[in-house]
BABAFI-778996 format. One line per field, with one value per residue (C-alpha): residue in three letters; x, y, z; residue number from 1. Coordinates in Angstrom, 3 decimals, always signed. Layout:
% BABAFI-778996
miba <- (ALA / ...)
X <- (X / ...)
Y <- (Y / ...)
Z <- (Z / ...)
vexza <- (NUM / ...)
***
This chain:
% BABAFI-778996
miba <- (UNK / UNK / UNK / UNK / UNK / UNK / UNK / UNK / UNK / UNK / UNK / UNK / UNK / UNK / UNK / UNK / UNK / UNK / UNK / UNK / UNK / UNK / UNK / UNK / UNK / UNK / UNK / UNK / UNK / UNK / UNK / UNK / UNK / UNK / UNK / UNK / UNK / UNK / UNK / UNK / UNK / UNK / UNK / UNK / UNK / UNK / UNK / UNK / UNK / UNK / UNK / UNK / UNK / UNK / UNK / UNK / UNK / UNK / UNK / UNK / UNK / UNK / UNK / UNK / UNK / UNK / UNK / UNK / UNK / UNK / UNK / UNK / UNK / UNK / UNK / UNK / UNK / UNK / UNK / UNK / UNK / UNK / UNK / UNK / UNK / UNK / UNK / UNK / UNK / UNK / UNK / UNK / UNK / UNK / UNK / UNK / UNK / UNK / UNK / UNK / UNK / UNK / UNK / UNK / UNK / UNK / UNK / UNK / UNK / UNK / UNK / UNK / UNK / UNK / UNK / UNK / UNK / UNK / UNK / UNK / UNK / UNK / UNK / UNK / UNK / UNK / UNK / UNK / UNK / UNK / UNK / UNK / UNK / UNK / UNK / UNK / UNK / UNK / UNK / UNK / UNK / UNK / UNK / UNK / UNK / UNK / UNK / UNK / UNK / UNK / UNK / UNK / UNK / UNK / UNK / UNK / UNK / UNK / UNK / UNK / UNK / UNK / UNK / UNK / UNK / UNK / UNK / UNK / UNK / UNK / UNK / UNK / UNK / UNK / UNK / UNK / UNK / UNK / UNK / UNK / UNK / UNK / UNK / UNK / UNK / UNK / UNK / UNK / UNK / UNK / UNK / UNK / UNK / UNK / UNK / UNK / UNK / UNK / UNK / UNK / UNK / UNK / UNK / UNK / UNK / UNK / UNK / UNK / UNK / UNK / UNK / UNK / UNK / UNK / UNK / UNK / UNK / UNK / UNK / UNK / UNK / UNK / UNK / UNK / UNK / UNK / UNK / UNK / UNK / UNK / UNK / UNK / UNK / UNK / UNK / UNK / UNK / UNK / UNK / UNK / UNK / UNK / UNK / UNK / UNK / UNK / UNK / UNK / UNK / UNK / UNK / UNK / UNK / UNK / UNK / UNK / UNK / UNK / UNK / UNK / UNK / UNK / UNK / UNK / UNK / UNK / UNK / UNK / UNK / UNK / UNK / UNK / UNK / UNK / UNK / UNK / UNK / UNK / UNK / UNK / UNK / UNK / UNK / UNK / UNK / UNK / UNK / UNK / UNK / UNK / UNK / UNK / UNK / UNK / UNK / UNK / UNK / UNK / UNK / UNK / UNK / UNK / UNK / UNK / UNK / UNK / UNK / UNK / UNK / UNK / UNK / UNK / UNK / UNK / UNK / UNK / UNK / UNK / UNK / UNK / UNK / UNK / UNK / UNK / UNK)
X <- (+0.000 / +1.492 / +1.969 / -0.516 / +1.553 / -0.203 / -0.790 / +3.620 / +4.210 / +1.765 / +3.331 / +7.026 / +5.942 / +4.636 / +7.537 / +9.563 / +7.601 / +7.918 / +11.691 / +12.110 / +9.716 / +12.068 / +15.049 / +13.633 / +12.569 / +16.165 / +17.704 / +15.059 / +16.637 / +20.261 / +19.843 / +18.026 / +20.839 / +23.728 / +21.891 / +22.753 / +22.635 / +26.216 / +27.305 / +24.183 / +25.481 / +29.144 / +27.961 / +26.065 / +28.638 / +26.254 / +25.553 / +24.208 / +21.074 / +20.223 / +19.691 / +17.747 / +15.585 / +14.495 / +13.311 / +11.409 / +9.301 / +8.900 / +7.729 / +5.438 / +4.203 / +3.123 / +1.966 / +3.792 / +7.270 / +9.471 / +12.845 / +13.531 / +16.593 / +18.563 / +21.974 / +23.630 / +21.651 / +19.203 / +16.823 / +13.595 / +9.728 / +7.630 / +6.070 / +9.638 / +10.713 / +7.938 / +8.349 / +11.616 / +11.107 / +8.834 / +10.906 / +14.261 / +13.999 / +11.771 / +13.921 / +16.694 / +14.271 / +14.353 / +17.879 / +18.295 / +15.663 / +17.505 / +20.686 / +19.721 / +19.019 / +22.777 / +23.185 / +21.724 / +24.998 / +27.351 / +30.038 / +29.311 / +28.794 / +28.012 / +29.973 / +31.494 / +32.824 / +34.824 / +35.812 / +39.347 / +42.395 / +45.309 / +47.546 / +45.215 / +44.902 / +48.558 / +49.574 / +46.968 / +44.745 / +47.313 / +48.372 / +44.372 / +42.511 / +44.717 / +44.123 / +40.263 / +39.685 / +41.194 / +39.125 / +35.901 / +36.344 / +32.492 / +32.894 / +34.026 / +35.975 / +35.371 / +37.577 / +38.038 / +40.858 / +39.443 / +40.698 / +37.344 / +35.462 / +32.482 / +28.907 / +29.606 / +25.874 / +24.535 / +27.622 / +26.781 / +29.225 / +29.235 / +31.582 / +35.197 / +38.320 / +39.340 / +41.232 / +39.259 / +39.558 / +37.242 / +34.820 / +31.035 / +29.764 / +26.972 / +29.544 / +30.419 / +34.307 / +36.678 / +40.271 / +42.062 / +45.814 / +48.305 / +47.344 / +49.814 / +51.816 / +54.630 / +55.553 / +59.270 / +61.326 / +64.043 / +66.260 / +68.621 / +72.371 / +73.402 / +71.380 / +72.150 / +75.669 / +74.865 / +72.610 / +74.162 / +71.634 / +69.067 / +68.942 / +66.025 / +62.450 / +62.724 / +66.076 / +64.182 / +63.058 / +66.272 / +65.709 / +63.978 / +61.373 / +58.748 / +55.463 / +52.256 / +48.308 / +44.668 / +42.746 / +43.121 / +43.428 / +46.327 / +49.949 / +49.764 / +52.019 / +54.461 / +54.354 / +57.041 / +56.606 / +59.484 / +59.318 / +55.939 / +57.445 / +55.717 / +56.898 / +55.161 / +56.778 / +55.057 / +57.312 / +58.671 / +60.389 / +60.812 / +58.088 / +54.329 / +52.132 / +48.439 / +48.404 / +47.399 / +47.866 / +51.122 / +52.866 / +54.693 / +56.172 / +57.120 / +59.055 / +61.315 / +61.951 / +63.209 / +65.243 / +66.610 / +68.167 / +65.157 / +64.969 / +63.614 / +60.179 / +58.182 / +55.341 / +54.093 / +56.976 / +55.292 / +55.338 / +59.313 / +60.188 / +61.743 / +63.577 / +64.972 / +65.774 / +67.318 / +69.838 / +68.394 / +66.717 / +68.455 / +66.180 / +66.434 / +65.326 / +64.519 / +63.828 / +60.819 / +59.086 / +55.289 / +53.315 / +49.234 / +46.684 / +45.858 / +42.603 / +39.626 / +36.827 / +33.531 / +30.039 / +26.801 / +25.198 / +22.210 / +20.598 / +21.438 / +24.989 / +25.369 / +26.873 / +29.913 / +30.712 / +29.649 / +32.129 / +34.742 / +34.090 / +34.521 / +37.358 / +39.015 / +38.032 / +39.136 / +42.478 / +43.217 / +41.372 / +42.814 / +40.777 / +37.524 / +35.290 / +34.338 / +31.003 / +33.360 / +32.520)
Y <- (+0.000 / +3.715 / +5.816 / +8.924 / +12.159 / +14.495 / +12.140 / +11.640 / +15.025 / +15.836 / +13.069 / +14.582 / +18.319 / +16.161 / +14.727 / +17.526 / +19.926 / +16.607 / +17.139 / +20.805 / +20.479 / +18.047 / +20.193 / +23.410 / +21.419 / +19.450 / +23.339 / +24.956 / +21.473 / +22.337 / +26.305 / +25.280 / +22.975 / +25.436 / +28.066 / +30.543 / +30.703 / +30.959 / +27.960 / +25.909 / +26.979 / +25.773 / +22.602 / +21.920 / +23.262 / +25.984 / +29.869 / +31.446 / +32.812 / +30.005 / +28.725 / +31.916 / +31.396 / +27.517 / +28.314 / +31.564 / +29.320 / +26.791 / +29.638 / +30.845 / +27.540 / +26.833 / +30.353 / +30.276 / +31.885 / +28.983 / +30.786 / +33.780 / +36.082 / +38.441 / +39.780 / +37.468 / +34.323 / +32.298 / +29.936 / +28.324 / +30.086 / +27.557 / +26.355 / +25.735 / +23.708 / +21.736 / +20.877 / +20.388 / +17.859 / +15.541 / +16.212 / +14.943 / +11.071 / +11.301 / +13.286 / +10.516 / +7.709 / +9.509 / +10.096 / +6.691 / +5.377 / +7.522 / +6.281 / +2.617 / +2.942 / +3.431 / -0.093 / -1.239 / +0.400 / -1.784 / +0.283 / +2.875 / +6.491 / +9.540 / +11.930 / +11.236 / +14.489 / +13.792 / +16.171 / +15.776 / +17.102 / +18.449 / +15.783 / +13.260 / +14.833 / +15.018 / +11.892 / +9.499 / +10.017 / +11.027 / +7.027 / +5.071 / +7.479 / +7.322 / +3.646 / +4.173 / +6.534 / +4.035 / +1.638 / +3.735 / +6.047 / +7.425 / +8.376 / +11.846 / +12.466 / +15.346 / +16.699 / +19.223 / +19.778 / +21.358 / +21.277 / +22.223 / +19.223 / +19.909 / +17.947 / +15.923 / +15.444 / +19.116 / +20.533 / +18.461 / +15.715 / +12.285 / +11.092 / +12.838 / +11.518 / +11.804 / +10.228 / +8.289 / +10.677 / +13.267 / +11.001 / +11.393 / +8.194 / +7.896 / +7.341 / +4.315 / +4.077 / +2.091 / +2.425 / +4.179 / +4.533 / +3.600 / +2.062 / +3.135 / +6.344 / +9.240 / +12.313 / +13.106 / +15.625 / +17.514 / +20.034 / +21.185 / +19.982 / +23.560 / +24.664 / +21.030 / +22.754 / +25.784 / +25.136 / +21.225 / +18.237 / +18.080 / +14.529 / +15.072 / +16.940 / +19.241 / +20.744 / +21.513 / +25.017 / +25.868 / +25.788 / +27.515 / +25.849 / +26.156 / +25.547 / +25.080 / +25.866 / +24.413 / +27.699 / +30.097 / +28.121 / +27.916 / +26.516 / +22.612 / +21.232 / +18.772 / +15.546 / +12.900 / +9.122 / +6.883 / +3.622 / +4.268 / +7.965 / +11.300 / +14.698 / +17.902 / +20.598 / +23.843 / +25.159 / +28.275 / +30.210 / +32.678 / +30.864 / +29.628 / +28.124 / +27.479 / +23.765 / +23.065 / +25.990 / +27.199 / +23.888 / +23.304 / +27.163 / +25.646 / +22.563 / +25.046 / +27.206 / +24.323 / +23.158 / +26.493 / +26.434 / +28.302 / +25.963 / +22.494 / +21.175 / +18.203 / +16.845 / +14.359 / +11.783 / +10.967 / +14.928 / +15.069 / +11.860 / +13.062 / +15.797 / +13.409 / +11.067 / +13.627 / +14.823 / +18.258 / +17.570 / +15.397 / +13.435 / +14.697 / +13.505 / +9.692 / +7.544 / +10.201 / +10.141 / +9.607 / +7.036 / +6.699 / +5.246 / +5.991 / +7.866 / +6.608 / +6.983 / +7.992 / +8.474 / +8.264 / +4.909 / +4.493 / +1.605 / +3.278 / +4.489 / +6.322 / +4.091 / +5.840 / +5.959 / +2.242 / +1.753 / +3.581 / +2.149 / -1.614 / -0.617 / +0.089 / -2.846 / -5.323 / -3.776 / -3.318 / -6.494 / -6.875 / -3.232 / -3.926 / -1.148 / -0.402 / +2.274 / +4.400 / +3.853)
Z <- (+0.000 / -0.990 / +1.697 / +1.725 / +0.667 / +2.948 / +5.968 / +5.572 / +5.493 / +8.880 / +10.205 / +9.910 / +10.935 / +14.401 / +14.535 / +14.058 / +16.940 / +19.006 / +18.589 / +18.835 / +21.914 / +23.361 / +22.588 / +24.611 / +27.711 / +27.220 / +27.445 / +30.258 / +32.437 / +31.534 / +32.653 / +35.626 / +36.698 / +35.989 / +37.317 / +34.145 / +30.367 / +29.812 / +31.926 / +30.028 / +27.078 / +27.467 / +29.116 / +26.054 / +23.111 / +21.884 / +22.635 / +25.652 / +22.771 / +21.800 / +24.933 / +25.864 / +22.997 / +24.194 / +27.194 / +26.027 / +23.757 / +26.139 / +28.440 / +25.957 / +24.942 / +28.474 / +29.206 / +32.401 / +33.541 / +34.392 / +35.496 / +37.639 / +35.526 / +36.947 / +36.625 / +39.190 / +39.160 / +37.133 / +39.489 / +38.781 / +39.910 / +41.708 / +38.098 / +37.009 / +40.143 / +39.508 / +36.000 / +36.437 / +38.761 / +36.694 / +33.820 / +34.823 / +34.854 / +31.944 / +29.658 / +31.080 / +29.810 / +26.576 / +25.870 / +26.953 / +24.248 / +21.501 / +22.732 / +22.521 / +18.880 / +18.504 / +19.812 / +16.400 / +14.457 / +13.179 / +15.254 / +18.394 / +17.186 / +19.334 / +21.364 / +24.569 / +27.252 / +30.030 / +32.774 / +33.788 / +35.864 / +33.999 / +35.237 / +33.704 / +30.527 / +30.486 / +31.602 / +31.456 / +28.357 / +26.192 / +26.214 / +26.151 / +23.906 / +20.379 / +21.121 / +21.732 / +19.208 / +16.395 / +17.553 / +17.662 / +14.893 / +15.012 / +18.717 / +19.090 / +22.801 / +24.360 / +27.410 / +29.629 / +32.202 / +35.254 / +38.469 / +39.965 / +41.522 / +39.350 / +39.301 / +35.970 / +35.949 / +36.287 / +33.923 / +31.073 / +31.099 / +30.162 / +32.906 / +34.735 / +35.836 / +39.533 / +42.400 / +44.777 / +47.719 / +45.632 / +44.181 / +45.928 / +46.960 / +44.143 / +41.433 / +39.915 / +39.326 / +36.848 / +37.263 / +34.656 / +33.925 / +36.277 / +39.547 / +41.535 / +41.360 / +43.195 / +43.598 / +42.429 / +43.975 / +41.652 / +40.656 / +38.114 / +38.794 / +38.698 / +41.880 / +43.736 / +43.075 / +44.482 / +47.118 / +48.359 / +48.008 / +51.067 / +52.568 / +54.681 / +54.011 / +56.853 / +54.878 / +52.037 / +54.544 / +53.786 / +50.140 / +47.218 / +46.390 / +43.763 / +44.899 / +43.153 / +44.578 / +43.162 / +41.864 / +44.917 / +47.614 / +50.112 / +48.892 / +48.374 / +51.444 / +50.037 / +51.836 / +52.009 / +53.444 / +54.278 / +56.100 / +57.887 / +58.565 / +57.074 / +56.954 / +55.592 / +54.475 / +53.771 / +50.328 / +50.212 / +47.466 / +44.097 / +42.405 / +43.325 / +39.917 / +39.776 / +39.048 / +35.247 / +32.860 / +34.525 / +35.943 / +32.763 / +33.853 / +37.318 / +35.365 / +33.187 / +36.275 / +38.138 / +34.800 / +34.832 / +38.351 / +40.276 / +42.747 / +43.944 / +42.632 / +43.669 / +41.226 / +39.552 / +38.910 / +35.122 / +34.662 / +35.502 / +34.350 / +30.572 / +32.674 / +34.810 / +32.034 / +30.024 / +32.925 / +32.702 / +36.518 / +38.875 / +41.947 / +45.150 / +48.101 / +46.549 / +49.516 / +50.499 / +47.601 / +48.502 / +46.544 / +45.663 / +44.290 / +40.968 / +39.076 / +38.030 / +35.521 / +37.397 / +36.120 / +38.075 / +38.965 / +36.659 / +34.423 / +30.980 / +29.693 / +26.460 / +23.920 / +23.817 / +27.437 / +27.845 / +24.672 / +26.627 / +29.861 / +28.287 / +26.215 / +29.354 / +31.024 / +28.231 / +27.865 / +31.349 / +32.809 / +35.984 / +36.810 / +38.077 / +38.693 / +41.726 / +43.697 / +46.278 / +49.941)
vexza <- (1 / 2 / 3 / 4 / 5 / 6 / 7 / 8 / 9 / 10 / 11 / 12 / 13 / 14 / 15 / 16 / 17 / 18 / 19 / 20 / 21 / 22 / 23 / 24 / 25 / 26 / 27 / 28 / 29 / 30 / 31 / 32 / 33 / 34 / 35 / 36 / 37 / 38 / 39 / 40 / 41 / 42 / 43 / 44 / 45 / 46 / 47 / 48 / 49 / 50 / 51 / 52 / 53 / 54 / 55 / 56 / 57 / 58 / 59 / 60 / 61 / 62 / 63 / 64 / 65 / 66 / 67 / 68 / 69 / 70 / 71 / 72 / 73 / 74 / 75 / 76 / 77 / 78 / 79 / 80 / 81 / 82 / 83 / 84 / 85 / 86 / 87 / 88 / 89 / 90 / 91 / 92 / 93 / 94 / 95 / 96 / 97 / 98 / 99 / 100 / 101 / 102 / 103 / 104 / 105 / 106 / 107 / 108 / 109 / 110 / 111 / 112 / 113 / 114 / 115 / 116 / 117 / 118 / 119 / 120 / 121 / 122 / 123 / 124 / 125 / 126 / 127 / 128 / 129 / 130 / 131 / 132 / 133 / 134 / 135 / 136 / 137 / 138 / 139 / 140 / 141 / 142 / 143 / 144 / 145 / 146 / 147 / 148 / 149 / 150 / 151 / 152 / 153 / 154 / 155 / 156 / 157 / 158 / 159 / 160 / 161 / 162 / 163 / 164 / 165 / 166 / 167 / 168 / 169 / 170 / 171 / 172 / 173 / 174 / 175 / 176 / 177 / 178 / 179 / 180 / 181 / 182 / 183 / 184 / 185 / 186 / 187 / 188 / 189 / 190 / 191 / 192 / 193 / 194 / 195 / 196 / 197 / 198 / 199 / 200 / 201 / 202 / 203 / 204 / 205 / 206 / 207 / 208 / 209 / 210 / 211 / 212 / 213 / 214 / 215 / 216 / 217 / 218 / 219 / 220 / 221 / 222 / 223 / 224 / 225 / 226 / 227 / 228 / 229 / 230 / 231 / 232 / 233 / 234 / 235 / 236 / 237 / 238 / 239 / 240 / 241 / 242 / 243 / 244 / 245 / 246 / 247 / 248 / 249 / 250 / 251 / 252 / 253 / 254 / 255 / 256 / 257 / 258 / 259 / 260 / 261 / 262 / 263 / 264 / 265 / 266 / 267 / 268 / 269 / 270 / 271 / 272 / 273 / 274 / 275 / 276 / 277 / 278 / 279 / 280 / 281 / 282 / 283 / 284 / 285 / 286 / 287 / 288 / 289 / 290 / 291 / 292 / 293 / 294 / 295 / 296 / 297 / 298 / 299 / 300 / 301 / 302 / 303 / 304 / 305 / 306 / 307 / 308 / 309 / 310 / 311 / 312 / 313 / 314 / 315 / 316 / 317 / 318 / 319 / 320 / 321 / 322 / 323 / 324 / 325)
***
């Protein structure tokens, strides 16, 4: 039997309010949870109008104002909190009824954004996704480095990468990169020339040293473990670096003879290699556990984060994942 030309085309224009319908309610949700346009907007990968524009036909659709806008904040009226809370799981039910479609695809397809620390998109990703992405060529990866301990779920994100001591307890966790790893301590042979070689932690006070701090809090201590021992040292010196952006400035300073530096042994490890940063302080160096990939604990993945999240598991399978306690 022929399909009837007009009933086809109503049929598409239903479908196609259905979907644009769908799409404002999906961006009303993602301002509500940000709590602005602009943060929406990068969450999502568009503009900051375009959200705008969603929720002011969804607004006029309903005939009801669903957000409260002003300058400083963005929060939902009493008809918005309410909406918003029957919407949530079902738009999840949705997205996870459009997503199983994909599981029909010869190959996983879709795009996957992780939120990350710098040190793992530095020197953990850098080795598993060329791999993954070879593998998966109709994925697209999408990453961040943040050093913010941001609510994956609320910012738009598939799934992050974290150590275990930030990860909430809802969060399901796979490991991810090495399982065990240490600080290194270091400087250039030209100051250990200058300045002698410290033997002990407590000598490093007596030393510059080039400290680093997470956004604007308070100096990271540096703490050393030996034989059940631990020592803190509060670093002092020319030189402090907000970790991420500015740690590879930290690295050349020490290279250059500014003074010691204690990071990330993976992050100094072609310095120390190369000769142009000597170890210091060896015995001390503190070890720990290693990151892992988190995502919230529900019944439906996205295809590409399940595709991720198995890719990791088959070529690591001694890594079990794991819900934090």
């Amino acid at each position: 039997m022929r399909d009837n030309p007009v009933q086809s085309a109503r049929a598409v224009r239903i479908f196609a309010q259905s979907m644009d319908g769908l799409a404002d309610l999906t961006a009303f949700l993602m301002v509500a949870r940000a709590g602005g346009f602009r943060s929406a907007a990068n969450a999502a990968g568009t503009s900051a109008s375009r959200m705008s524009d969603g929720v002011r036909r969804l607004e006029a659709r309903l005939g009801v104002r669903l957000l409260h806008r002003t300058t400083r904040s963005v929060t939902p009226t009493d008809a918005g909190a309410r909406l918003l809370e029957r919407i949530t799981p079902a738009l999840g039910e949705v997205r996870a009824a459009l997503d199983g479609v994909n599981d029909f695809r010869d190959r996983p397809a879709g795009r996957l954004k992780l939120n990350v620390p710098t040190v793992a998109a530095k020197l953990v990703l850098p080795k598993i996704l060329p791999p993954f992405l070879a593998k998966y060529p109709e994925i697209t990866v999408e990453v961040v480095a943040d050093e913010r301990r941001v609510d994956v779920v609320a910012e738009g994100f598939d799934a992050g990468i974290r150590y275990g001591e930030s990860l909430e307890r809802d969060m399901v966790a796979v490991p991810i990169g090495p399982r065990i790893q240490r600080y290194a301590a270091a400087a250039s042979p030209a100051y250990l020339a200058r300045r002698g070689k410290p033997v002990h932690p407590r000598e490093l006070l007596e030393h510059d040293c080039l400290g680093w701090r997470f956004s604007n809090g308070p100096v990271s201590p540096w703490k050393f473990e030996r034989n059940g021992a631990v020592v803190e040292v509060t670093p002092k010196g020319p030189l402090v670096s907000g970790f991420g952006g500015a740690t590879d400035l930290a690295v050349e300073a020490a290279v250059a003879g500014c003074g010691v530096i204690y990071l990330y042994e993976e992050w100094l490890r072609p310095f120390l290699d190369g000769g142009a940063l000597a170890p210091v302080l060896q015995p001390w160096w503190l070890s720990f556990s290693g990151p892992f990939l988190y995502y919230p604990g529900r019944r439906y993945l996205p295809t590409p984060l399940r595709a991720f999240r198995d890719f990791l598991r088959a070529t690591t399978p001694h890594q079990r994942g794991r819900t934090p306690r």
